[in-house]
C-alpha positions in Angstrom: -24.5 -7.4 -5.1 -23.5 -10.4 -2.8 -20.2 -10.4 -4.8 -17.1 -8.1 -4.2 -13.8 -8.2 -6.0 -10.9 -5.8 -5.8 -7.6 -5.8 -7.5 -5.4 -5.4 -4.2 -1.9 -5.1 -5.4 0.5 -5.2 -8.8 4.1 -5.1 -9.2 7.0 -5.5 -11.8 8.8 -8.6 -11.5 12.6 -9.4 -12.0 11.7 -10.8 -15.8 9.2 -7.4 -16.6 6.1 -9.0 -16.2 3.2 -7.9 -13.9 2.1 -9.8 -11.1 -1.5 -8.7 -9.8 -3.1 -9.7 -6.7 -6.6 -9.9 -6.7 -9.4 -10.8 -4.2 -13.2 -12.3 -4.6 -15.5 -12.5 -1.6 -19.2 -12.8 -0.5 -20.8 -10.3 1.6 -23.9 -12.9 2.5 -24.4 -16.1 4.2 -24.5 -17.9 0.7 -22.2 -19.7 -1.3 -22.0 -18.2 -4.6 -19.9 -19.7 -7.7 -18.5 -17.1 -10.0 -16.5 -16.8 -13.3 -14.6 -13.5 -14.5 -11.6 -12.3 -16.3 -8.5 -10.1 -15.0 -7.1 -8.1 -17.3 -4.0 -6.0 -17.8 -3.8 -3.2 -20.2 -1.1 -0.6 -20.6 -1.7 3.1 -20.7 -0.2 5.7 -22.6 3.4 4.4 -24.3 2.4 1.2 -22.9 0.3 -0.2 -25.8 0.1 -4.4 -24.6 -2.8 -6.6 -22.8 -3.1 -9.6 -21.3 -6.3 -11.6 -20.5 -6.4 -14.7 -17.4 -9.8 -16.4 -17.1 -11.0 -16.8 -13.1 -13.7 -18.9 -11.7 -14.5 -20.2 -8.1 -16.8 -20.5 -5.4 -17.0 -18.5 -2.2 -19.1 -18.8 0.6 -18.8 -17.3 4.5 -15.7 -16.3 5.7 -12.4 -15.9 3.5 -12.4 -15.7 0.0 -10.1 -16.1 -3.1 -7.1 -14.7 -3.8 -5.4 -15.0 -7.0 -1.4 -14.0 -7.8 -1.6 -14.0 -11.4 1.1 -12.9 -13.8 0.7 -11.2 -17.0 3.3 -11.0 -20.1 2.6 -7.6 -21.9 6.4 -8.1 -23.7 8.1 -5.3 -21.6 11.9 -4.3 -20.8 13.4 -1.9 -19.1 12.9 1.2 -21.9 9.2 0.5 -21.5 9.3 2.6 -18.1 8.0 4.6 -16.1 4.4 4.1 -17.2 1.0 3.0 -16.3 -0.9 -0.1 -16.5 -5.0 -0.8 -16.0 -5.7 -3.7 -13.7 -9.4 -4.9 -14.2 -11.0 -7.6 -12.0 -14.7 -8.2 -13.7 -16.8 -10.9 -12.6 -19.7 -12.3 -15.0 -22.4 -10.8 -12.8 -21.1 -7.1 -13.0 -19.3 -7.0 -10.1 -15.6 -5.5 -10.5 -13.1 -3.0 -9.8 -10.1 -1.1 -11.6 -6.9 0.2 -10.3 -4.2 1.9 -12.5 -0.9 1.2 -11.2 2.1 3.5 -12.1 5.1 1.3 -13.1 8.9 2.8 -12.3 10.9 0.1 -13.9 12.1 -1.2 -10.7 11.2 -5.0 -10.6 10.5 -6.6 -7.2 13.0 -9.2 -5.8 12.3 -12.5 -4.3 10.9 -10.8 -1.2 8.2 -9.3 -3.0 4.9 -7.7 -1.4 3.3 -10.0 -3.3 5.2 -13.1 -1.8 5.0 -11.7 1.8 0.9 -11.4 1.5 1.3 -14.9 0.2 3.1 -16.5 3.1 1.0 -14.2 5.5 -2.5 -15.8 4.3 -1.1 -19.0 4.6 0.0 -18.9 7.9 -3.4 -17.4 9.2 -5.3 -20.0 7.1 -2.7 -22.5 9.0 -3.6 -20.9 12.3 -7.1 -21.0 11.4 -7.5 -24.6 10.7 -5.4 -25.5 13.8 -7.6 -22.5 16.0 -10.5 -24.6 14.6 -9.8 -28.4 15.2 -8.9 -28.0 18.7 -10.9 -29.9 21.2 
């Protein structure tokens, strides 16, 4: 399949929602529009889900990257417990990662924000790489 996706990262936030970073790529020379779901379940005393719709088109080179946030109505006497992240694109193409969850929220510094700000700045570097004379 020309298509990858992987579920990269997931942490608590400061408000007890999970924020999931996700990634969808081509392994070909084409460009290749896709639609797909990420979806959060919980596991074991955990019993909530939440559904985000995705769709893009990637081509050559970088891919997407989603940061998406999920409510599944949690507090602090909901941990420690686990959670299913599923990336799965419309053409089969998808990946799973259970992510064990200790009730410790991430700050403003998250992981999350720090792979944020690092794309960023190499897509930054990229362009500017890439228009020089």
């Amino acid at each position: 399949m020309p298509l990858t996706a992987s579920v990269v990262d997931a942490e608590l936030t400061p408000d007890y929602q999970l924020q999931a970073l996700a990634q969808v790529s081509v392994t070909g020379f084409d460009n290749i529009a896709y639609e797909g779901q990420m979806t959060v379940s919980g596991l074991g005393d955990i019993e909530a889900s939440d559904t985000v719709e995705l769709s893009g088109q990637v081509g050559p080179g970088a891919g997407d990257e989603y940061v998406e946030t999920f409510d599944l109505g949690l507090d602090e006497s909901d941990f420690p417990g686990q959670v299913l992240v599923t990336l799965a694109l419309d053409d089969g193409t998808q990946d799973q990662v259970t992510v064990e969850i200790t009730g410790e929220p991430s700050g403003d510094d998250s992981m999350l924000t720090q792979k944020a700000l690092i794309g960023a700045g190499a897509l930054a570097v990229g362009l500017y790489v890439a228009t020089r004379d």
